[in-house]
N, C-alpha and C positions, 0 to 999 in steps of 0.2 A: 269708431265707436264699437265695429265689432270686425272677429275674423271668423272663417268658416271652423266650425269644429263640429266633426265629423259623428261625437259622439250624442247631439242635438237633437230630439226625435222630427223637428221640423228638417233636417236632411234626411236628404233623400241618397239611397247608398250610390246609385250612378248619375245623382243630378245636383243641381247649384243647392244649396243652401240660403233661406231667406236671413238678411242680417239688420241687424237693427242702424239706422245710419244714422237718425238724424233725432229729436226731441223737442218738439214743443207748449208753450204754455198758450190756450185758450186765448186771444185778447178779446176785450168786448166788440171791438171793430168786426171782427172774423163772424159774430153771432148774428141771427133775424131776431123778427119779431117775437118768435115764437122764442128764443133765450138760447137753441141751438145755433151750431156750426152751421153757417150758410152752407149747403152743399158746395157752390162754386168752390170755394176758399180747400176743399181736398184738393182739386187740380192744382191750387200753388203749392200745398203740400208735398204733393206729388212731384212737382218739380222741383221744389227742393229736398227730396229724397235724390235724384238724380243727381244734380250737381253736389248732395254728400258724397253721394257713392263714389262719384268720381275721385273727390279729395282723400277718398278710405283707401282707393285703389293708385294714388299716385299720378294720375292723372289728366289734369284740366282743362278746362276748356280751351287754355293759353298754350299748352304742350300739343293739345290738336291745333289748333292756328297754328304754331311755330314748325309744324309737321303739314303742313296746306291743307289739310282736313278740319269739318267741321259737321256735326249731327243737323239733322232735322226732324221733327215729332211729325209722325204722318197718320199717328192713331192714338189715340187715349180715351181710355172707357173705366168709369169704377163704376162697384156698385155698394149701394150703400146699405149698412146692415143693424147701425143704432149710432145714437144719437151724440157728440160732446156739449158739452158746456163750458160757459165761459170758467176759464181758472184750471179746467182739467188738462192735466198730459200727455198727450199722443204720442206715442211711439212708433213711429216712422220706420218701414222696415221696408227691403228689398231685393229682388234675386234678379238675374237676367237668365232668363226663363229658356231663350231660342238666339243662337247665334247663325245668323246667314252670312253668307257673300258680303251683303252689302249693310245690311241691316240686325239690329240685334230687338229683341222685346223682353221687358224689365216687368215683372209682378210687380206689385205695389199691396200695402196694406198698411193699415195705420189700425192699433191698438188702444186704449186707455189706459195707461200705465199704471194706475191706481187699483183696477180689477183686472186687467187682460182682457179685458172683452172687446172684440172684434168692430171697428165703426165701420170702415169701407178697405175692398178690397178691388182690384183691378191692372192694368197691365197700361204699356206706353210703348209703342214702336219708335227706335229712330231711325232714318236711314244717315250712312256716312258719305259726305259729299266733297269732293273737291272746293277748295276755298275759292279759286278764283271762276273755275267755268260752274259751282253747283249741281254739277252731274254727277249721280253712283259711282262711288268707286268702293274699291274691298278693302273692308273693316282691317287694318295695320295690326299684326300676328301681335305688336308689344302691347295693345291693349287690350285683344283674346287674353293676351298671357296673364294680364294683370288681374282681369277679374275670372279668370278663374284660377287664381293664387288666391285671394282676397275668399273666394264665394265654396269653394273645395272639388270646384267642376263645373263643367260647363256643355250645355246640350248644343249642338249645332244642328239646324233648321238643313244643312246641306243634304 
């Protein structure tokens, strides 16, 4: 959905680029009482911002099995800043924000597509784990490389 381009005022000139990944339509499901987005229903969003990004970046969840690795989420926080409605479009955006050893953390924010205005914004840790013992191990250089090919740079937490 998108590539980093440098010339974007949301890049940053030594840092990731937020990129649009993914697009959603409102369902009435997703809303409360009150005719808004259930809060809850950002964190799926937010998870499927991730697994876009991954498919943006070449990636998947199947290429890390098939490689003995696999993530796990050990922090997720947004915060919320206005309201959707059912029928409106999100726009799902994402950077990976801090690359460590083990671990990387992904901003997050979701948009309205129809005005730009800001709904919720916040971040998601995962750590990289061995498939078969679930123990840390270090984040594989081909998927460093990928997203920061894909984001136009990339900060490392080291």
């Amino acid at each position: 959905m998108g590539h980093a381009d440098t010339t974007d005022p949301e890049h940053e000139p030594d840092g990731p680029t937020f990129q649009p990944v993914f697009e959603n339509r409102v369902r009435f499901a997703e809303t409360d009482q009150q005719g808004i987005v259930f809060y809850g229903e950002y964190f799926t969003f937010q998870d499927e911002a991730i697994s876009a990004f991954f498919r943006e970046i070449d990636y998947s969840y199947g290429q890390m099995h098939d490689r003995g690795w696999q993530t796990h989420v050990v922090n997720a926080e947004l915060n919320y800043r206005a309201g959707a409605e059912f029928g409106d479009t999100i726009v799902n955006e994402l950077a990976v924000t801090e690359m460590g050893t083990s671990s990387f953390t992904s901003d997050y924010r979701a948009r309205r597509k129809s005005d730009g205005e800001p709904l919720v914004e916040g971040s998601v840790t995962h750590v990289a784990v061995d498939l078969e013992t679930e123990e840390p191990i270090a984040i594989p250089d081909e998927f460093r490389d990928a997203v920061a090919a894909f984001q136009g740079g990339l900060e490392s937490s080291d």
